[in-house]
C-alpha positions as CSV (number, residue, x, y, z in Angstrom):
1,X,136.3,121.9,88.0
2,X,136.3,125.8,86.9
3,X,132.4,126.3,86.8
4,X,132.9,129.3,84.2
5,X,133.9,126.9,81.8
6,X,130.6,125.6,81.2
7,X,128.7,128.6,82.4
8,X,126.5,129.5,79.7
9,X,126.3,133.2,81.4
10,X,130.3,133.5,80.7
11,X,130.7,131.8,77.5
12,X,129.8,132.9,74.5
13,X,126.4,131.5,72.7
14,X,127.9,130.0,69.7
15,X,130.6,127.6,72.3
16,X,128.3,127.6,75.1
17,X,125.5,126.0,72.4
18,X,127.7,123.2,71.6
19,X,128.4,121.6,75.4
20,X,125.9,120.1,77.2
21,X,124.4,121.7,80.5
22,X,125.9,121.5,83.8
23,X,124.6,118.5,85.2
24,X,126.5,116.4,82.5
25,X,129.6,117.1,84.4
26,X,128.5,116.4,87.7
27,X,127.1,112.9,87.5
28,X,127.3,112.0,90.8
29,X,124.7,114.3,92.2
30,X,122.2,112.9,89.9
31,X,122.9,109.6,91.0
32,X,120.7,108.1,93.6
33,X,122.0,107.0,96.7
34,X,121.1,104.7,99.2
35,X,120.3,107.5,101.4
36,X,118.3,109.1,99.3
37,X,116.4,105.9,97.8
38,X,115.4,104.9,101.5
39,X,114.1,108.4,102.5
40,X,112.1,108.8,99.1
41,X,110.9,104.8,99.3
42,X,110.8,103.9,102.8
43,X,107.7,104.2,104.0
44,X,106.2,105.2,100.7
45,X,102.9,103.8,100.1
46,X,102.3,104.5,96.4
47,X,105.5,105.4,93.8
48,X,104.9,106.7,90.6
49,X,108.4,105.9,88.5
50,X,107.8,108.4,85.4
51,X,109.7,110.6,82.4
52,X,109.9,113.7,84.3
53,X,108.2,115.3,80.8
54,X,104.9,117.3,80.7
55,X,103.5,113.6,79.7
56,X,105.0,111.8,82.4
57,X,104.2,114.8,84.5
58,X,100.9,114.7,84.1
59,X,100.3,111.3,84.8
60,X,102.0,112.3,88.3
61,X,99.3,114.8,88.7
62,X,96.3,112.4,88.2
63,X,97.6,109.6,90.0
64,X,98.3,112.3,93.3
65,X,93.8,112.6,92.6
66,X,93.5,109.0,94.0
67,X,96.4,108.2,96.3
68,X,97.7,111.8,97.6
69,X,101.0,112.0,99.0
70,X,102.5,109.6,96.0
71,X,106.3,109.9,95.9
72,X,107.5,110.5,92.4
73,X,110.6,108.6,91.1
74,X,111.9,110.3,88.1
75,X,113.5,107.9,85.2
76,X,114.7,109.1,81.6
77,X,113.6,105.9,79.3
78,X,117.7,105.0,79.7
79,X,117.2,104.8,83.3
80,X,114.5,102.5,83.5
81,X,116.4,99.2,84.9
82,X,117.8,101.0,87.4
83,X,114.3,102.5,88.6
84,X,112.5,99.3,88.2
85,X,115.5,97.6,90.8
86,X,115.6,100.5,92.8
87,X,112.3,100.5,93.7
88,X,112.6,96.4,94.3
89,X,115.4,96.9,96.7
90,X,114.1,100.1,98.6
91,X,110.3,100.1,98.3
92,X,108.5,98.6,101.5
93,X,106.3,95.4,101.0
94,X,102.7,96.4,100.2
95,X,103.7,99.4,97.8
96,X,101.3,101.0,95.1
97,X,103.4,101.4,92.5
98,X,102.8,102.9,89.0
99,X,105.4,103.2,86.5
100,X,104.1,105.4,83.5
101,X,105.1,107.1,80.0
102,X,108.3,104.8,79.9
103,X,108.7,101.6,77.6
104,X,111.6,99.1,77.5
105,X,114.0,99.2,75.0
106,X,116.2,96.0,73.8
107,X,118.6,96.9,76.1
108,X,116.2,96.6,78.9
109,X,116.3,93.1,80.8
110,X,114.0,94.5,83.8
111,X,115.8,93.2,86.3
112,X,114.0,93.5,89.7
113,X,110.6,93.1,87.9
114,X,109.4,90.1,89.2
115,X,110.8,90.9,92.3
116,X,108.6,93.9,93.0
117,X,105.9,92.3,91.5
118,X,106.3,90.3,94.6
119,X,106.6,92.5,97.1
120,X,104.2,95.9,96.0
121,X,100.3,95.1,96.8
122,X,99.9,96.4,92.9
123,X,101.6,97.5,89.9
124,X,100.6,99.1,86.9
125,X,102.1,100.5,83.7
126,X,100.7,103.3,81.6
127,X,102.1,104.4,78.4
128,X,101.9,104.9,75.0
129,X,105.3,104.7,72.9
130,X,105.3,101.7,70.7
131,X,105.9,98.3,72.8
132,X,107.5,94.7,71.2
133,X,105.3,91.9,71.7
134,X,108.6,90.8,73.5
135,X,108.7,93.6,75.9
136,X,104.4,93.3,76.5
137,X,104.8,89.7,77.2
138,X,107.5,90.3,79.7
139,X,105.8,92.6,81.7
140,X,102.5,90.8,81.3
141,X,103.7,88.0,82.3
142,X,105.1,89.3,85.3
143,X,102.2,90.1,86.6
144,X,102.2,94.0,85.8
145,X,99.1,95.4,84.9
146,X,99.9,96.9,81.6
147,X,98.3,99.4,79.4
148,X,99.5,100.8,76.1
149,X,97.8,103.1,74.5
150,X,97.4,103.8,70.5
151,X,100.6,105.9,69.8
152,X,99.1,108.4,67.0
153,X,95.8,108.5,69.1
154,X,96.5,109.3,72.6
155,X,99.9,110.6,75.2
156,X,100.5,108.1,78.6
157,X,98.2,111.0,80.5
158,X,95.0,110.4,78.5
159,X,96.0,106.2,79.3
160,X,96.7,107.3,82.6
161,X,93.0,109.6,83.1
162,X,91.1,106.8,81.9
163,X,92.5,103.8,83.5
164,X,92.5,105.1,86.9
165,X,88.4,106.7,86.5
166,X,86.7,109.8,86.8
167,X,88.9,113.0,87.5
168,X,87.7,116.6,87.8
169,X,86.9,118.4,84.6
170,X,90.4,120.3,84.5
171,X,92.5,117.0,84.2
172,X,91.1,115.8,81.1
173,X,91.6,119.4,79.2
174,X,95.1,118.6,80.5
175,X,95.4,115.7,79.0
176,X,94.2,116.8,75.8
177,X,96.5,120.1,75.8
178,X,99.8,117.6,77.1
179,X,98.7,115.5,73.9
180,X,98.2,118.3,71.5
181,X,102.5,118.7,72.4
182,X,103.6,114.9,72.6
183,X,101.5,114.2,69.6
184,X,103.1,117.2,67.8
185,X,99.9,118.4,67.0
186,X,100.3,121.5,68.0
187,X,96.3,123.3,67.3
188,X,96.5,124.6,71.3
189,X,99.3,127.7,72.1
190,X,99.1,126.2,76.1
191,X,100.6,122.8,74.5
192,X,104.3,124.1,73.9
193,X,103.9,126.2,77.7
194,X,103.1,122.9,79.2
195,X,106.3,121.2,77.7
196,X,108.5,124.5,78.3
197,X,107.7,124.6,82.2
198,X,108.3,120.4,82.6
199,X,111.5,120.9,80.8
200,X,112.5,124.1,83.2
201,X,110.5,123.8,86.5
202,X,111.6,121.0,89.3
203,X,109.2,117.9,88.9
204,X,107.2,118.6,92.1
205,X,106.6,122.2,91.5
206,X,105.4,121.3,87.8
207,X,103.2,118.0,89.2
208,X,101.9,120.8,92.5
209,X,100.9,123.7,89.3
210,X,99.1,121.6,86.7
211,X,97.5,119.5,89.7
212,X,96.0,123.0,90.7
213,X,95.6,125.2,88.0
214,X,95.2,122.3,84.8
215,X,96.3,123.7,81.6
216,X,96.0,127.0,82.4
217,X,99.4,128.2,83.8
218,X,99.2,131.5,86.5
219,X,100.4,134.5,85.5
220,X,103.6,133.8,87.1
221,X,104.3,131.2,85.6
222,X,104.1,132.7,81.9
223,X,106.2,135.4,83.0
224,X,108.7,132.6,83.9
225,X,108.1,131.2,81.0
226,X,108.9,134.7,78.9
227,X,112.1,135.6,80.2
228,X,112.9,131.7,79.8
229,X,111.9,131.6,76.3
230,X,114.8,134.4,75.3
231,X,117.8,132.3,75.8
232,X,116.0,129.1,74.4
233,X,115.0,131.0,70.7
234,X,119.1,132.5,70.5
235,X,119.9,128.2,71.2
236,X,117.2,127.4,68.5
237,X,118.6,129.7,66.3
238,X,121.7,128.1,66.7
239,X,121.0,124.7,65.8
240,X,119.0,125.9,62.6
241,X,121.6,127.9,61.2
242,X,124.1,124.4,61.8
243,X,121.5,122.5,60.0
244,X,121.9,120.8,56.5
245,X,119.7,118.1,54.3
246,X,120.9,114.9,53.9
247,X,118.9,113.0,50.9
248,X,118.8,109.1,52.2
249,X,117.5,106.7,49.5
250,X,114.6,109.3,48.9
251,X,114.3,110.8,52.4
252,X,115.4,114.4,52.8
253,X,116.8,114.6,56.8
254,X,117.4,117.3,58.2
255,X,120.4,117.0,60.6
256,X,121.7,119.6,62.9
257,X,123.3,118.9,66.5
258,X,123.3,121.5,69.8
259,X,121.8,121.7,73.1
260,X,118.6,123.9,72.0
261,X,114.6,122.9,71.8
262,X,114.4,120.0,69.6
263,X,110.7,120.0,68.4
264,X,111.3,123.5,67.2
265,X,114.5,123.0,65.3
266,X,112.6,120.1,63.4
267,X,109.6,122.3,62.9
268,X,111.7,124.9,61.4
269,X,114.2,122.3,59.2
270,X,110.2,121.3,58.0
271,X,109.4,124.6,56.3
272,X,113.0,124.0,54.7
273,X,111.7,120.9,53.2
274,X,112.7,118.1,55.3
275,X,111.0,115.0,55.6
276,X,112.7,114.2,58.8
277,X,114.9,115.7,61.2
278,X,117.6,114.6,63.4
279,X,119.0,116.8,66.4
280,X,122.0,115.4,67.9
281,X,122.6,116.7,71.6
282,X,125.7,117.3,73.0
283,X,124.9,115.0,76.3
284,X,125.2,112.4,73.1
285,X,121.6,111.5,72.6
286,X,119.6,113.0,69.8
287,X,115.9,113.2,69.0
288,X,114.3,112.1,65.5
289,X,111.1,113.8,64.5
290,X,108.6,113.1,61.5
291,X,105.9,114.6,59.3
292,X,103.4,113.4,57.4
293,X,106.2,112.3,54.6
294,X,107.6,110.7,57.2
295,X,106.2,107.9,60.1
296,X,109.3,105.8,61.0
297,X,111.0,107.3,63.4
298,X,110.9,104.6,65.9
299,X,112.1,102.2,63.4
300,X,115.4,104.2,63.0
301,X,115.7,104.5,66.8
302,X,115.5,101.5,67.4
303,X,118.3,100.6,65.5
304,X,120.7,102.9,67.6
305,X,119.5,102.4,71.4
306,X,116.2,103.8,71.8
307,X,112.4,104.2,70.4
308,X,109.2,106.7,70.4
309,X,106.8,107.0,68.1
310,X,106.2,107.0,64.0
311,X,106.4,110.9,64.2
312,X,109.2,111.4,67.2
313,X,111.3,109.2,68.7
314,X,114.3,109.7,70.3
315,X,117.9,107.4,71.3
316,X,121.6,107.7,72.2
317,X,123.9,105.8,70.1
318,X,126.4,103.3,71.6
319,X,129.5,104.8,70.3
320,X,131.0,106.8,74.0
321,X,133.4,104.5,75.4
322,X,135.1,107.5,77.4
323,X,135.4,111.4,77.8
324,X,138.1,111.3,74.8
325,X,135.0,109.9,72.6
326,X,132.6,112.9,74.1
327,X,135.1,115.8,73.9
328,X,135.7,114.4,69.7
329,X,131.6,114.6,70.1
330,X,132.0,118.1,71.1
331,X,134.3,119.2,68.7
332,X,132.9,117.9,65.7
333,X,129.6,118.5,65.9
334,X,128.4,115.1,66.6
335,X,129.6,113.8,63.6
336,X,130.3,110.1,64.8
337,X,126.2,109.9,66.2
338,X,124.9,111.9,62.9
339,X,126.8,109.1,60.8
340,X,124.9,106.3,62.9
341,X,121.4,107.5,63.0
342,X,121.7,108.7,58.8
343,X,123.2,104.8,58.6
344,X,119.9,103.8,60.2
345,X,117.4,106.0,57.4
346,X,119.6,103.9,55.2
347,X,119.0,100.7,56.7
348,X,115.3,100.4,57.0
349,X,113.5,97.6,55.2
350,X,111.2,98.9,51.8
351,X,107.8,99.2,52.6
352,X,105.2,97.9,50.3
353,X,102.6,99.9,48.6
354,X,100.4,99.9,52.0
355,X,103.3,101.1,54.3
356,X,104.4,97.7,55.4
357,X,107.7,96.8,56.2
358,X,109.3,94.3,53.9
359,X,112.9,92.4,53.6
360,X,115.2,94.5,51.1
């Protein structure tokens, strides 16, 4: 393939904004292979399977505290099966194994669960997205040790800091600074650093720096971070100026689509009043996000492949049977995966006077 065109350094912003990055189009040297699997899992001792976010990250970080050396296994929530059977077929009998910021989806059958359930000396789940009682009582009942934490209250690394004990002082600040991002709180400046560098560092660099230095990135690492931050505001931009409000059955959603920051696109489509936000990538997934209007975001995920939390949730619609159905993504702007996810805002069930779902 002719690298310069999908280099975002030789196309122009406005094209290069609407294609997703590089490593779309060269699926097989993300893909794991046996090689690979038996060198990272062989003779591993612990394996922490996590969303290779600043959450995720974190959890990483902490975990490394108690059993150093720890190989990481990073899994996107749509990876999970694979993970979770990877790790059954690779992973050497009497593995520590951890699996954390990650919850299954209705697509998930967890094949391979029981079987390394079998095989690890321990495993144990961390996380705090909102979990079926379906999905709690599979993993329960296979013998996982599960903890979910409180969705509005806490991110997977506060679950993670206090289920596995005491930590030194700088882990819990970055738990609380991780949080004050996942949560969308956003009170503490270091929160959106934290989720800049996950997103453009390697895991293991990311996992070695807030292992070492806690919230408080080095100097090198914010100037990173600035010259970084230039070409993600021109992509934010982008996806702003794209943007329109959608009124669904008294919602206003804002709905834009581009490969840009998503958590500032729906901060910004906020201050233009919307109630909700929907940012439609072009790898074809797209991210939902809330406000205080608006605490459902998980229920309209979950309608369309994935799940989160009330305020943020995130999914990829089933609707890319081939490359013809991507490059159609491509060229219209999403339209196809904005229909969907507006179809799901349409489709949830009234809530009663105290927020509670009911039957329309």
């Amino acid at each position: 393939m002719d690298d310069s065109l999908i280099d975002p350094e030789t196309l122009p912003l406005e094209r290069a904004s609407l294609l997703p990055g590089a490593g779309f189009f060269a699926p097989d040297e993300e893909e794991r292979d046996e090689a690979e699997l038996e060198a990272t899992l062989g003779d591993a001792e612990t394996v922490v399977v996590a969303d290779p976010d600043a959450d995720g990250l974190a959890c990483v970080a902490f975990i490394r505290e108690f059993h150093d050396g720890a190989r990481l296994l990073p899994a996107s929530p749509h990876e999970l099966d694979d993970a979770i059977a990877d790790l059954a077929e690779f992973a050497p009998d009497g593995v520590r194994v951890y699996i954390c910021d990650l919850c299954p989806d209705e697509r998930d059958d967890l094949t391979g669960l029981a079987d390394l359930v079998e095989r690890a000396d321990s495993v144990s789940w961390y996380d705090h997205h909102q979990w079926s009682s379906e999905a709690t009582d599979r993993v329960e009942t296979a013998g996982v040790d599960l903890v979910v934490g409180d969705s509005d209250e806490e991110c997977s690394a506060d679950v993670t800091l206090r289920s596995l004990g005491e930590l030194p002082r700088r882990f819990a600040e970055l738990a609380a600074v991780t949080r004050d991002h996942d949560l969308w709180i956003r009170d503490d400046p270091r929160s959106d650093d934290l989720a800049d560098y996950a997103h453009w560092e390697e895991p293991e660099e990311y996992v070695a720096v807030v292992r070492e230095h806690g919230a408080d990135l080095p100097t090198e690492v914010e100037a990173f971070l600035e010259a970084e931050r230039v070409e993600k505001q021109r992509l934010i931009d982008k996806a702003v100026e794209r943007a329109e409000l959608r009124e669904v059955d008294g919602t206003t959603v804002g709905v834009t689509y581009g490969r840009c920051s998503q958590n500032e696109v729906a901060e910004a489509l906020r201050e233009q009043g919307a109630d909700a936000a929907v940012v439609v990538k072009p790898a074809g997934s797209a991210s939902i996000r809330g406000t205080d209007g608006f605490e459902r975001c998980h229920e309209v995920a979950e309608q369309v492949n994935g799940g989160g939390h009330p305020k943020a949730a995130g999914c990829k619609p089933d609707i890319y049977d081939d490359m013809l159905d991507y490059a159609h993504h491509w060229t219209t702007r999403g339209a196809v995966a904005k229909q969907v996810i507006l179809d799901a805002f349409r489709n949830l069930p009234e809530e009663d006077e105290e927020g509670v779902d009911t039957e329309r």
